[in-house]
N, C-alpha and C positions, 0 to 999 in steps of 0.2 A: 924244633920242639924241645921241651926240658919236662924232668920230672916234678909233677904237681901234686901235693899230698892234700886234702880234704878232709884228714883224719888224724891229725900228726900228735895227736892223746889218744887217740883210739876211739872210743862210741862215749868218754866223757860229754865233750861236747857236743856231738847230736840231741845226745838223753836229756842234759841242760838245757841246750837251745828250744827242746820241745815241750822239756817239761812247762821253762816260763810261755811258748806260743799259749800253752793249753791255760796256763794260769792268766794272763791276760786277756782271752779269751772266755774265759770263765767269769771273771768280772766285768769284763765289757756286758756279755751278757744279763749278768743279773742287774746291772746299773741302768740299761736299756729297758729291764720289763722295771722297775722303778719308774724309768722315766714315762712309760707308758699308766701307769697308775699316778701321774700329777699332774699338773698343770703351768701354765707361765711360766716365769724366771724357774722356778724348780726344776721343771723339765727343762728344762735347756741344758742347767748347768750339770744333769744326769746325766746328760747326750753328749756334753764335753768332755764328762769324765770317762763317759764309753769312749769317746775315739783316741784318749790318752793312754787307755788300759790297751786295748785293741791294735791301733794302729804304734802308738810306743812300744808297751811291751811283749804285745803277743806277736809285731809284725816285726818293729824295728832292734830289739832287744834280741829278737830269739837269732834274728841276722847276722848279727856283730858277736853274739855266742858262739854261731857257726862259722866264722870269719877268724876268730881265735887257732881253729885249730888249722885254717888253712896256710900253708906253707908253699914256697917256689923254689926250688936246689939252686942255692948258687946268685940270687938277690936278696936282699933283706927288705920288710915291706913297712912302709910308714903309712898315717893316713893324714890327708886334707883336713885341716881342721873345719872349715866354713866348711865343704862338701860334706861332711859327716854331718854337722847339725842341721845342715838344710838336708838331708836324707831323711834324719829324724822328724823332721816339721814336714816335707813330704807327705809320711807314713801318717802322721798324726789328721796332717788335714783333711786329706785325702778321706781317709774313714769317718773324721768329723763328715765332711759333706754326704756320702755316703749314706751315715746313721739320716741325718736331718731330710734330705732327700723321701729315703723312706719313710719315717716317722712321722714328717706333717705330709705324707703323702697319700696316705689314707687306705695303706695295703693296696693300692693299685697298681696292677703289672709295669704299668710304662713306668713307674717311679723306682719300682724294686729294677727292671731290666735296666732303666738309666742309672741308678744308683750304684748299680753290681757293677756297669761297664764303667764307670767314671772311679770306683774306688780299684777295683782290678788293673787296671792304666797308669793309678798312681803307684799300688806296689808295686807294680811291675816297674814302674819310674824311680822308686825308691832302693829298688835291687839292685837296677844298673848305675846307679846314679853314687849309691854307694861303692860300688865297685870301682867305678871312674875315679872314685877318692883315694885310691890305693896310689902310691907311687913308688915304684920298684922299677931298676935296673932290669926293662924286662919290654917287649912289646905286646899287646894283648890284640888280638881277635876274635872272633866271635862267629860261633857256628848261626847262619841265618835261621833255619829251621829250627832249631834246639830252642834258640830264642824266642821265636813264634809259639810253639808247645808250651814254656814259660809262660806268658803274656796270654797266653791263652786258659793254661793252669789257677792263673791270679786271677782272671776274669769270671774264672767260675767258681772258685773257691770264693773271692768277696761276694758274688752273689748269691752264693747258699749262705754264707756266713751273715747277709742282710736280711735273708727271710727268716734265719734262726731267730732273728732279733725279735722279730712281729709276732712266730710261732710259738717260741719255748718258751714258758715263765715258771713249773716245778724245776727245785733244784735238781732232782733225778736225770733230768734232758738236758740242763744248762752242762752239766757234768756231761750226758755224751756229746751234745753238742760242741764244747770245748775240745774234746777230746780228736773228734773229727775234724776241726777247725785246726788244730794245732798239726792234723797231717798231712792236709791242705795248702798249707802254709811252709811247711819243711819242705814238701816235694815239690810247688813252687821252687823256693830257694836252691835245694841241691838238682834240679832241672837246667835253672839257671848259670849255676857255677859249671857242670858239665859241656855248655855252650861254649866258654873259655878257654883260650890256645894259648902259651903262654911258650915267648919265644925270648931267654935270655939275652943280654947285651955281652958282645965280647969283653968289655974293658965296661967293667961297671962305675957308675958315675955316685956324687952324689946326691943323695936324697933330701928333698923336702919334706917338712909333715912332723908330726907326730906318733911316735910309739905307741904299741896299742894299749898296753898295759898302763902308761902315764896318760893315755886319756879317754881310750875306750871303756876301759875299766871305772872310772869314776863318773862317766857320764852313764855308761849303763845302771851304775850302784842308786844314780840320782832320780832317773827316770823308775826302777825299781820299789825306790823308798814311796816314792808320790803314790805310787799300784797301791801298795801296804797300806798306805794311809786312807785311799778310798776305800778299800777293802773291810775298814775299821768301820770307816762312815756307812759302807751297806750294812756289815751286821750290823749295828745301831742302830739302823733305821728301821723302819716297819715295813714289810715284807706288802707285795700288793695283797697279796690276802687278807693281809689284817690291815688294810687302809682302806678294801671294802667292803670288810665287818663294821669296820666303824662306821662307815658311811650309809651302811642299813641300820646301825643301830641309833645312829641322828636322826635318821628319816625316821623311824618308827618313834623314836621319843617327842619329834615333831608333828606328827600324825596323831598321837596322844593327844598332846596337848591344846590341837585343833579341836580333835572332838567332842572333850572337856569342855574349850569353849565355848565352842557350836551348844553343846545341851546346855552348856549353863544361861545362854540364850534363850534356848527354847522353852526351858524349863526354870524357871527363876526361882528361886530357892524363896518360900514363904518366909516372913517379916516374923518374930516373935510378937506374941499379943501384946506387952508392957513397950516393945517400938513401935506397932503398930496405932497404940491410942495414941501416942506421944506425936504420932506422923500428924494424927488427924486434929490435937488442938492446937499444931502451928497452923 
């Protein structure tokens, strides 16, 4: 065994990696009760942008913020370039199918339970699957049980974090909801890394891969910016509340103007007399 450091800045990046879980998380949210206030193509591409905020940056972002500060004595650690982005597309899809599962599901249990397991399976896919992408001078194994707890953690963290979506729509709950979500999701991840045994190579070899800072870093900045930018598109948008103000204020402007012309049926507005003679000598 060798010494493993999980903290090697100290609680910077935990506080980071949690802060963005929660902000990702926070916009998945509100992009979700959006998408439950539209319809068609709208809603859809609501639902895309929740599992990109979600599964990107509250899942896969806050990962690789907490992978910054991990450290092994004595290897130096690159990463896979192809296993990292397909980790990323993992996390993403994963919670896509997830949200949509639930969403046209109609709030029904077997949708939210199949939803919850099928997106819990993928972070939990996503964790290890990043991890495998590490290559360091180093052999890794894995506590069975610690692993099970994991996968068990993500199971039920995606699944509360599916009903959040159906249930919370004021910003006051989307915020603790995030908040919860974001701790869900950290104790997932540092559950996980706790599972890992990491046993030095005598004569250390060379590495394949990627630095993290020349690539983790600029993928995380890109994935980040895309968050920002939907985040612009939700404040811009109209909140469900005021999409169905307006939708009772059509209907009643429509109901109006039925009535109108219901009595102007029933009731025919009399002729003036100087049109009325004029009617009768054509």
């Amino acid at each position: 065994m060798t010494a493993v450091n999980h903290f090697t800045y100290g609680l910077i990046t935990p506080l980071l990696a949690y802060v963005m879980s929660c902000i990702g998380s926070m916009l998945g949210l509100r992009l979700t009760a959006q998408a439950h206030a539209s319809r068609g193509g709208a809603r859809v591409r609501w639902l895309l942008g929740a599992a990109v905020s979600i599964g990107g940056t509250g899942i896969w972002v806050m990962h690789f913020i907490a992978m910054m500060g991990f450290e092994v004595e004595g290897t130096q650690i690159k990463y896979d370039v192809l296993l990292t982005v397909a980790s990323a597309a993992v996390a993403i899809v994963v919670v896509g199918t997830g949200l949509f599962l639930v969403s046209y599901g109609g709030g029904r249990i077997l949708a939210l339970l199949g939803g919850g397991l099928l997106t819990g399976l993928g972070v939990a896919s996503m964790h290890y699957l990043g991890m495998y992408a590490m290559n360091m001078s180093a052999h890794v194994s894995y506590d069975r049980v610690t692993v099970a707890a994991s996968v068990g953690i993500a199971v039920v963290a995606a699944t509360v974090a599916l009903w959040f979506t159906l249930r919370v729509k004021k910003p006051i709950w989307i915020t603790a909801a995030a908040l919860v979500m974001g701790v869900a999701v950290a104790g997932m991840h540092y559950t996980g890394m706790y599972a890992m045994h990491v046993s030095v190579d005598a004569e250390p070899g060379m590495l394949g891969g990627a630095d993290a800072l020349d690539f983790l870093v600029p993928l995380m900045t890109v994935i980040s910016l895309i968050t920002l930018t939907m985040l612009l598109m939700v404040i811009l948008s109209p909140s469900e509340e005021e999409l169905h103000e307006d939708a009772e204020l059509v209907a009643k402007l429509e109901l109006r103007r039925r009535t109108a012309h219901q009595q102007q049926l029933t009731y025919p507005v009399p002729m003036p007399r100087q049109q009325h003679m004029q009617a009768r000598r054509r």
